[in-house]
KOLDO-438864 format. One record per residue (C-alpha): chain; x, y, z. Coordinates in Angstrom, 2 decimals. Last residue first. Layout:
N
<rec kette="A" c1="X" c2="Y" c3="Z"/>
...
END
This chain:
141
<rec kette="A" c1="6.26" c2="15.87" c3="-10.03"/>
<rec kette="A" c1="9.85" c2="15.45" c3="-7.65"/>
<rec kette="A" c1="11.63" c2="16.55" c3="-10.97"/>
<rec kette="A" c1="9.66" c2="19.72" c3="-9.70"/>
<rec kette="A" c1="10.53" c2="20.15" c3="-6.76"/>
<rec kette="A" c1="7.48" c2="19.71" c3="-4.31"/>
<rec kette="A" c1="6.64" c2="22.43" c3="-1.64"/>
<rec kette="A" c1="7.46" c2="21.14" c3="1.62"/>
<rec kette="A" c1="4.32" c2="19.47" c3="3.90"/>
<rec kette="A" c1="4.78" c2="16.02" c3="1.73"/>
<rec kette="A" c1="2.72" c2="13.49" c3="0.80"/>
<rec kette="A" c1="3.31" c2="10.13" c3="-0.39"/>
<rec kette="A" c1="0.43" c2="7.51" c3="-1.27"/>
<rec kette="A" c1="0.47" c2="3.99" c3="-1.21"/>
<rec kette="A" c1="-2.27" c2="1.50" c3="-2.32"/>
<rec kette="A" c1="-1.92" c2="-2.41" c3="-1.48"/>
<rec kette="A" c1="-4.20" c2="-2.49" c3="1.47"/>
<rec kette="A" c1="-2.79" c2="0.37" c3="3.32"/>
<rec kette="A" c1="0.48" c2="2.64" c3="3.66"/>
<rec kette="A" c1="-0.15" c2="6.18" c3="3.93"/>
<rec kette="A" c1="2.26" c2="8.76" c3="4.57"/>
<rec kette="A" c1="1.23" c2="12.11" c3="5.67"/>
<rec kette="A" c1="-0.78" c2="11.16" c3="8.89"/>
<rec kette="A" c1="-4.75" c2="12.22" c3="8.88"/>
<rec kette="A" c1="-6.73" c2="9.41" c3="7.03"/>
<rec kette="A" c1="-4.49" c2="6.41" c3="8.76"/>
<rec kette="A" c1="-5.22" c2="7.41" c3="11.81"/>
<rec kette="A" c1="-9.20" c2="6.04" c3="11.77"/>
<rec kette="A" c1="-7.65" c2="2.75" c3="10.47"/>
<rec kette="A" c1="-5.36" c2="1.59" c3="14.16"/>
<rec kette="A" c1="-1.93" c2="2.05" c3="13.28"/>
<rec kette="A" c1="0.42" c2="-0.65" c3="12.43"/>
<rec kette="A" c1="3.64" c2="1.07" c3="11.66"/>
<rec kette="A" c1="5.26" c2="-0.10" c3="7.85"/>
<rec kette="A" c1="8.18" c2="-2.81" c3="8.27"/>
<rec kette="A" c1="11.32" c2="-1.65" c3="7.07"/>
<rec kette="A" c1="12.89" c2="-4.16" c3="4.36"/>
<rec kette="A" c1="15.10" c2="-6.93" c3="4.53"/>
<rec kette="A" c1="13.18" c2="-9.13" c3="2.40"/>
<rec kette="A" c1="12.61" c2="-11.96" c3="4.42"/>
<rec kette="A" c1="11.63" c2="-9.46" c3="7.21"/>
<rec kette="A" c1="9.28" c2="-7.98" c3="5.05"/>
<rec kette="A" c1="7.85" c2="-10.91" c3="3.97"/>
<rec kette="A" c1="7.23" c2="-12.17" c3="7.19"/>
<rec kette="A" c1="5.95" c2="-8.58" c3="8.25"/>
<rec kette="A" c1="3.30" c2="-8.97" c3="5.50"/>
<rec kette="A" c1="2.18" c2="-12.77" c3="6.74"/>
<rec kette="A" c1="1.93" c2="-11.62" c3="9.68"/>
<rec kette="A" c1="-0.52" c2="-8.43" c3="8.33"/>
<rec kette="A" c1="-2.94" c2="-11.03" c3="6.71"/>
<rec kette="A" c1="-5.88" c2="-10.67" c3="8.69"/>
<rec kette="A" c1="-5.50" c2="-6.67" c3="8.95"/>
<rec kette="A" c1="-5.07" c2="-6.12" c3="12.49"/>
<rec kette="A" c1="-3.36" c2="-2.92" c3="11.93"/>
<rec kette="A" c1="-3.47" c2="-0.34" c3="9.03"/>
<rec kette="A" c1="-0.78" c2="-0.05" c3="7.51"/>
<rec kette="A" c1="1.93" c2="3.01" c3="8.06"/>
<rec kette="A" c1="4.89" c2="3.77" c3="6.08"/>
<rec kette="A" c1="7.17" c2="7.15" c3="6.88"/>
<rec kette="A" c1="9.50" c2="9.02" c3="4.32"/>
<rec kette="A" c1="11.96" c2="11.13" c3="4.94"/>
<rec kette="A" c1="14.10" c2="13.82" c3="2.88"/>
<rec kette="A" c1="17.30" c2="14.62" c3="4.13"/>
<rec kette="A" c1="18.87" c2="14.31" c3="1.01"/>
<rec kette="A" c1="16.25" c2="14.43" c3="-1.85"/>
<rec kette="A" c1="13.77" c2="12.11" c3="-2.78"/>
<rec kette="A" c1="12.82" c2="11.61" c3="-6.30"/>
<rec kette="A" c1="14.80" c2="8.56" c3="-7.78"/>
<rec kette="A" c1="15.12" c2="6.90" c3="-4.66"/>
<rec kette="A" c1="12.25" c2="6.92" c3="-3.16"/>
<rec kette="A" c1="10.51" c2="6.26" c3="-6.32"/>
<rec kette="A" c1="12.49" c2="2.85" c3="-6.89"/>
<rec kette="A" c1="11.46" c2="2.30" c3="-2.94"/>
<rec kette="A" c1="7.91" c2="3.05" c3="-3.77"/>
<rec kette="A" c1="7.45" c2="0.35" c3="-6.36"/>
<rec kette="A" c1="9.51" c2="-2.22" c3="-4.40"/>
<rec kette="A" c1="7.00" c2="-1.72" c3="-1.05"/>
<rec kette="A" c1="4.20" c2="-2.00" c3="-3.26"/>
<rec kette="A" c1="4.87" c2="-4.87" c3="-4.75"/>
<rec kette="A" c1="5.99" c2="-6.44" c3="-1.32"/>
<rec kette="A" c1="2.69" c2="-5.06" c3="0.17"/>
<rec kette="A" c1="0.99" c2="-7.03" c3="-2.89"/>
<rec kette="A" c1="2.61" c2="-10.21" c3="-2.35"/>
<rec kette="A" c1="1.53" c2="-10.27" c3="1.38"/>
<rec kette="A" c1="-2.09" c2="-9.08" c3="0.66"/>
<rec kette="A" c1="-1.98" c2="-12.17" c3="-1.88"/>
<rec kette="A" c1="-0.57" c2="-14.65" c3="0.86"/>
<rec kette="A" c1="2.65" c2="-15.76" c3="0.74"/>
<rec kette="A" c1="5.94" c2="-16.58" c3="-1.38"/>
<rec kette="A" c1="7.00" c2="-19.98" c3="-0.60"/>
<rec kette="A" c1="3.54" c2="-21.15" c3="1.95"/>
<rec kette="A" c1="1.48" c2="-18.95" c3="-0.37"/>
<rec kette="A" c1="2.95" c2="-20.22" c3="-3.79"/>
<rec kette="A" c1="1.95" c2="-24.08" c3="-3.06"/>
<rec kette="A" c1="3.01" c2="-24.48" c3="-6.93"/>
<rec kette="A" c1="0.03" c2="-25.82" c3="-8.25"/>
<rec kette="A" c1="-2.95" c2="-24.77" c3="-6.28"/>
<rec kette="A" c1="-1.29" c2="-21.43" c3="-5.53"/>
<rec kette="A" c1="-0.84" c2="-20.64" c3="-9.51"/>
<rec kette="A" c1="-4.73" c2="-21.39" c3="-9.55"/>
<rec kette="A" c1="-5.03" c2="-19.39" c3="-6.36"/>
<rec kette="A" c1="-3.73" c2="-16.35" c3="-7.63"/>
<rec kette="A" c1="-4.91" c2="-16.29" c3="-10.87"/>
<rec kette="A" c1="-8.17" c2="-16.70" c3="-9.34"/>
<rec kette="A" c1="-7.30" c2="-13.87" c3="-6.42"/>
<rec kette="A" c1="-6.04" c2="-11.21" c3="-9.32"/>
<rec kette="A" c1="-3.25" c2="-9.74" c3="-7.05"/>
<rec kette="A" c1="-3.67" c2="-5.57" c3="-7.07"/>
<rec kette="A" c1="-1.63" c2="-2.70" c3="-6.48"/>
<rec kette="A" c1="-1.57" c2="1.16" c3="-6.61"/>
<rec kette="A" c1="0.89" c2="4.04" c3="-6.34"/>
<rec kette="A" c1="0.37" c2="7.95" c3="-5.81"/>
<rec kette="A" c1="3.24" c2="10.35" c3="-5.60"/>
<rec kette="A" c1="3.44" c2="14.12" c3="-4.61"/>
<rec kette="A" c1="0.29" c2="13.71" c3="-3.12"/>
<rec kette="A" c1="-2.96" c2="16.20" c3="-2.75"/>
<rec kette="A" c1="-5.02" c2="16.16" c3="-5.98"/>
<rec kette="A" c1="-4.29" c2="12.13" c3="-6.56"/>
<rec kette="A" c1="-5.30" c2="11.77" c3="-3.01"/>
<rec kette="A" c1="-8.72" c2="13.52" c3="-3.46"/>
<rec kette="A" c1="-9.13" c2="12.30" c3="-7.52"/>
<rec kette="A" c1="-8.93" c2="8.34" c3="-5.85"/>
<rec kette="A" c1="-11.22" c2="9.03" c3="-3.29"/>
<rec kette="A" c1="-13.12" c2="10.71" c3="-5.43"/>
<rec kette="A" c1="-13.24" c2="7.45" c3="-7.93"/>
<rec kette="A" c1="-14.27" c2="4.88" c3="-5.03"/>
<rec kette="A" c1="-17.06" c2="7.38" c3="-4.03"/>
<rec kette="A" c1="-18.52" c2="7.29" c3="-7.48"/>
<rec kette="A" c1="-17.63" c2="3.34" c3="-7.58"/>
<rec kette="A" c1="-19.38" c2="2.66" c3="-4.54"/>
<rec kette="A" c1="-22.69" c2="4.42" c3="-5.20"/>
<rec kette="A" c1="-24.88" c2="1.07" c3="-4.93"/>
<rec kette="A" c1="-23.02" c2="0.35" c3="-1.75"/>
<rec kette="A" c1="-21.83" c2="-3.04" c3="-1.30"/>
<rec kette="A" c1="-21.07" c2="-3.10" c3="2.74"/>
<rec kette="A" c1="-18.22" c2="-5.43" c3="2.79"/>
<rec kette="A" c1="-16.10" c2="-3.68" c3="0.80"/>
<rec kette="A" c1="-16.24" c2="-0.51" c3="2.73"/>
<rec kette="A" c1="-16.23" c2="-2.27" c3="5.87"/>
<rec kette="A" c1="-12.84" c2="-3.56" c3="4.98"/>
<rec kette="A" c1="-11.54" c2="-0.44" c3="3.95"/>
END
């Protein structure tokens, strides 16, 4: 993702969007995230949020993490399992597992990025996606 954002392709929001319609086509679930860096580092500049709360990619793996936990346990059923993964060496990724810890929750597998396209759960830079080799009930949809 990084080198995605670093390279600045004229085309980037066309391939940005069939990403999207891909993984909205073939997951059960789909969440997304963002921190707004200037509101971010105005609040930051006042309240020294990052050394209380953390970094922005911190903040926004928390989000995510409490978004698909309400999911999780609305929709799963029993025996179902669900697997997190982000992708490793990320700059921030301490900072993730610090507020992970904190928060008592299970801390995603670092996998190199190339794996992250072919496992079933997806954890990465504040987007989520579930899938699922059953066939979906359908309060699951």
């Amino acid at each position: 993702m990084v080198d995605f954002e670093a390279a600045k392709l004229a085309n980037r929001g066309m391939i940005l969007e069939h990403l999207t319609e891909i993984v909205n086509t073939h997951t059960l679930a789909h969440f997304s995230c963002f921190i707004d860096l200037d509101d971010y580092r105005k609040v930051n500049a006042t309240y020294a949020m990052e050394e209380v709360v953390g970094t922005p990619y911190a903040i926004a793996a928390r989000g995510m993490a409490t978004l698909v936990n309400r999911w999780k346990k609305e929709k799963l059923r029993e025996g179902d399992r669900l697997l997190t993964f982000v992708e490793r060496g990320t700059k921030h990724q301490g900072d993730m597992d610090e507020a992970f810890r904190r928060d008592a929750l299970s801390l995603p597998v670092p996998v190199r990025s190339p794996a992250l396209a072919c496992n079933r759960e997806t954890f990465s830079r504040g987007r989520f996606s579930i899938f699922s080799r059953r066939a979906p009930n359908a309060e699951a949809l």
